[in-house]
C-alpha positions in Angstrom: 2.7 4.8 -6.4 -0.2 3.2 -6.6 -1.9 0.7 -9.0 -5.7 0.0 -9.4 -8.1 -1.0 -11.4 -11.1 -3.7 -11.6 -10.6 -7.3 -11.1 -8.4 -9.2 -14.3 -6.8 -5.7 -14.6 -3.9 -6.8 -14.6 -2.0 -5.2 -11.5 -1.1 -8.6 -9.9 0.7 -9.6 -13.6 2.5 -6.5 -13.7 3.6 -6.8 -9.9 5.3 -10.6 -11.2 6.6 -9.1 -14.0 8.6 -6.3 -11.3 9.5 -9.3 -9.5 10.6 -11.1 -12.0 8.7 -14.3 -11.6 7.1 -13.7 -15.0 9.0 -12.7 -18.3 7.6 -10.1 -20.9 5.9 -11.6 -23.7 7.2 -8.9 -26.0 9.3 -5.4 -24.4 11.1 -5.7 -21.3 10.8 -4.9 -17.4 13.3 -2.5 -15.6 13.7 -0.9 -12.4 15.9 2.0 -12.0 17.9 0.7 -15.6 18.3 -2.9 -14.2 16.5 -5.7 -14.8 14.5 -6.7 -11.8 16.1 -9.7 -10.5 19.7 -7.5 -10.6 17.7 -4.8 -8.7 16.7 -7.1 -6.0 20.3 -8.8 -5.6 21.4 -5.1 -5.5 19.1 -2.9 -3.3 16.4 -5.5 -2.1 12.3 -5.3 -2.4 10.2 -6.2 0.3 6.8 -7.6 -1.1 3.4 -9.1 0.2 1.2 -11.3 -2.2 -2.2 -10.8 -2.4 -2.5 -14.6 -1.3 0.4 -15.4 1.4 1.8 -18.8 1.7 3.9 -19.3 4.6 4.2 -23.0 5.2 1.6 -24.1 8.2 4.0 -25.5 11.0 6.2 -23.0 10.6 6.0 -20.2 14.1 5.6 -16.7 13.6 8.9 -16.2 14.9 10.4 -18.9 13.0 8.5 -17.2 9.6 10.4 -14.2 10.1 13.7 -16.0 10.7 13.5 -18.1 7.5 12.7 -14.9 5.5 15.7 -12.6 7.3 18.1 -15.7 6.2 16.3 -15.7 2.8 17.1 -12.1 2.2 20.5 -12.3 3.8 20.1 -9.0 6.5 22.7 -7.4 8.1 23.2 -6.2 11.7 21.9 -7.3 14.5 18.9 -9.8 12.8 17.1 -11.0 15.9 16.9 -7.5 17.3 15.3 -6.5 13.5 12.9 -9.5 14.0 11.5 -8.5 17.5 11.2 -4.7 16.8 9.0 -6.0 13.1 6.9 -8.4 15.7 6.3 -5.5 18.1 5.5 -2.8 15.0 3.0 -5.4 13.5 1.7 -5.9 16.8 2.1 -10.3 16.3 4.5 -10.1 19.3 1.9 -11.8 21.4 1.8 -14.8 18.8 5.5 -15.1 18.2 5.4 -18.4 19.2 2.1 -19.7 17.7 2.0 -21.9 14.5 1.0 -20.2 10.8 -1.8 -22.6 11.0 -3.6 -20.7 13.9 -3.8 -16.9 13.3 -6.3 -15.1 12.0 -6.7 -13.6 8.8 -5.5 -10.4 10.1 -2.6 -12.0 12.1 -1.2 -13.5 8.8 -1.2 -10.5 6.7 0.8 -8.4 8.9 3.2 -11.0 9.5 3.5 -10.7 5.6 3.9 -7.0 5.9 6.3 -7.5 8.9 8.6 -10.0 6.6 8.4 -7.4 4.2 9.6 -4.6 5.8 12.7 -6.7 7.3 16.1 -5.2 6.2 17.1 -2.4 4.2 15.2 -2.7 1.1 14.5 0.7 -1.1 11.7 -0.6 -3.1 8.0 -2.0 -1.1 5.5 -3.6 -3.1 2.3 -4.6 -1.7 -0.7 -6.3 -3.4 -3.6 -5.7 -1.6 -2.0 -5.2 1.4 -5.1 -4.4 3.8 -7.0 -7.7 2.9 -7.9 -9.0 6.4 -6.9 -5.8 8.3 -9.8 -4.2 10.8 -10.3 -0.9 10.6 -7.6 -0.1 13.2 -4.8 -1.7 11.7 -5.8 -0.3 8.4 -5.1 3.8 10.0 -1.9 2.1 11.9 -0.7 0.4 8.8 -0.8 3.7 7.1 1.7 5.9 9.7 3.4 2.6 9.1 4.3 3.3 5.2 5.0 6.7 6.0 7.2 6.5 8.2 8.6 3.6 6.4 9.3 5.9 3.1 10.3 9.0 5.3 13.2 7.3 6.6 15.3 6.9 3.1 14.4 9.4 0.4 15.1 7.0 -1.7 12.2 4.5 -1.0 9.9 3.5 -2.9 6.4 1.8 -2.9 4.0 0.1 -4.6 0.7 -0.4 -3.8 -1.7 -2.2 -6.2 -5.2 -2.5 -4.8 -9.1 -2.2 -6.2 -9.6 0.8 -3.5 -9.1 4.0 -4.6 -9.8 5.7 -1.5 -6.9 3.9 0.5 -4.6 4.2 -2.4 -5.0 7.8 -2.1 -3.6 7.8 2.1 -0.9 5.9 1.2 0.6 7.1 -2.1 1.1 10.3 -4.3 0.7 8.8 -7.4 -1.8 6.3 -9.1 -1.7 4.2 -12.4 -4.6 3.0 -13.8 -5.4 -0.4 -15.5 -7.9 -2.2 -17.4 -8.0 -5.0 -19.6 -3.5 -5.2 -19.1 -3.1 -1.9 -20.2 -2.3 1.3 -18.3 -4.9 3.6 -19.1 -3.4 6.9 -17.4 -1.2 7.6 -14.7 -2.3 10.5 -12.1 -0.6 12.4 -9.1 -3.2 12.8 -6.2 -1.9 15.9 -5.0 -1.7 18.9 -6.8 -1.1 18.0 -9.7 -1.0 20.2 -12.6 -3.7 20.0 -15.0 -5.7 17.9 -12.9 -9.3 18.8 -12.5 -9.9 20.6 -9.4 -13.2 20.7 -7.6 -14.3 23.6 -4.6 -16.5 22.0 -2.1 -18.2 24.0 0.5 -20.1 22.8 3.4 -21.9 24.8 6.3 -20.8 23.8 9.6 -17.5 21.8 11.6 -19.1 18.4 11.0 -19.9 18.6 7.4 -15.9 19.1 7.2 -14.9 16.6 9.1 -16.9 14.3 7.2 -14.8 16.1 3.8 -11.4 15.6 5.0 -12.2 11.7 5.7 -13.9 11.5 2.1 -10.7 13.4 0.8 -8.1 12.9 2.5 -5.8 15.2 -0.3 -8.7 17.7 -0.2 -7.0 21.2 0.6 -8.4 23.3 3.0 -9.3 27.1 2.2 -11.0 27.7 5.2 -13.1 26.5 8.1 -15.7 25.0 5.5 -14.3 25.3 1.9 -12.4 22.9 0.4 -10.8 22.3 -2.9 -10.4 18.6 -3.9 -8.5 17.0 -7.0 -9.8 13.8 -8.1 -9.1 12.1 -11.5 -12.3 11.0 -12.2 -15.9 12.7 -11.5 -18.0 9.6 -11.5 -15.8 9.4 -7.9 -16.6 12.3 -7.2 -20.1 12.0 -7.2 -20.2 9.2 -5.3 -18.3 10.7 -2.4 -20.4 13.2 -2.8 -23.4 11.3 -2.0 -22.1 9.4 0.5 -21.3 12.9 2.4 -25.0 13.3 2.3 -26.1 10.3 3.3 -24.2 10.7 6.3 -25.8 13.7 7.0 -23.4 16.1 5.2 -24.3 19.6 4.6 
């Protein structure tokens, strides 16, 4: 699932609140009929904060070590280490201090702590903050491989982009001002409002499946696309265009 919405939304609140590192000022928060802290002693949750902090001198390697003892794997946990260095392709700075990477280097070490162990539940806020373009498509086959592995995974994504929200997850809620305003399935979902798009030659679809990635194809150059809101729409729409879209 996914979770956006403007800045002051409230998504990163509500991720805490899952977490358990803030308490309800009125109702309560569950996960699967426990309260989250029990879930996590129970099944596990990987997460990435939308601002990491990973002490400085610390090695990548050494990172991932602290977290694996933190969340108390099983198996063979240098072997699980290694193969999350070589997925998140950090391998090469294993041995280089927190201080020194990159912005992109540090948030897929986040993602590779995350993903250490057997946890059933993901939750990642703003996960591709600092990711180029390429790691943003390989973080993706990530995820899904990630959830088709167990069926009974689950993850959270919250971020302010709708469109990569929509790659990675089937579902979205959506907040403003702390509240959750409406809670959509991207694809094919009943009742939602679906739009036909046609488009006259093999470019001008190309350019439609990478605007909608859920669109559904009816044939060479007709498409039919769900989106929950047309104001989106619209703009994908024009940005089609201005890329020469016909």
């Amino acid at each position: 699932m996914g979770l956006v919405g403007p800045n002051g939304a409230g998504k990163s609140t509500l991720i805490r609140l899952l977490l358990g590192y803030l308490r309800p000022t009125t109702g309560e928060a569950s996960i699967a009929g426990l309260t989250p802290r029990t879930y996590a002693e129970k099944h596990g949750v990987g997460y990435v904060s939308e601002s990491l902090a990973i002490p400085p001198g610390w090695t990548v390697r050494g990172a991932l070590q602290a977290f694996a003892a933190l969340g108390d794997l099983e198996g063979n946990v240098q072997e699980q280490i290694e193969a999350a260095l070589r997925q998140l392709g950090i391998e090469g700075v294993a041995d280089r201090r927190v201080s020194a990477l990159s912005k992109g280097n540090l948030q897929r070490l986040g993602i590779a702590q995350a993903l250490l162990g057997e946890r059933t539940l993901l939750i990642l806020d703003e996960p591709l903050d600092g990711l180029d373009p390429e790691w943003i498509v390989r973080l993706r086959s990530i995820l899904a491989a990630w959830r088709a592995a167990d069926p009974r995974r689950v993850l959270l994504v919250a971020s302010h982009n709708l469109d990569e929200v929509e790659r990675i997850t089937d579902q979205v809620a959506v907040l403003d001002g702390g509240k959750l305003r409406e809670v959509v399935e991207l694809r094919g979902a009943p009742g939602l409002p679906m739009y036909h798009l046609e488009v006259n030659d093999a470019g001008s679809a190309a350019l439609v499946l990478e605007l909608f990635p859920a669109a559904h194809a009816v044939n060479a150059t007709a498409f039919q696309v769900t989106i929950p809101d047309l104001t989106e729409l619209n703009r994908r729409v024009a940005v089609l265009l201005e890329r020469g879209g016909q």
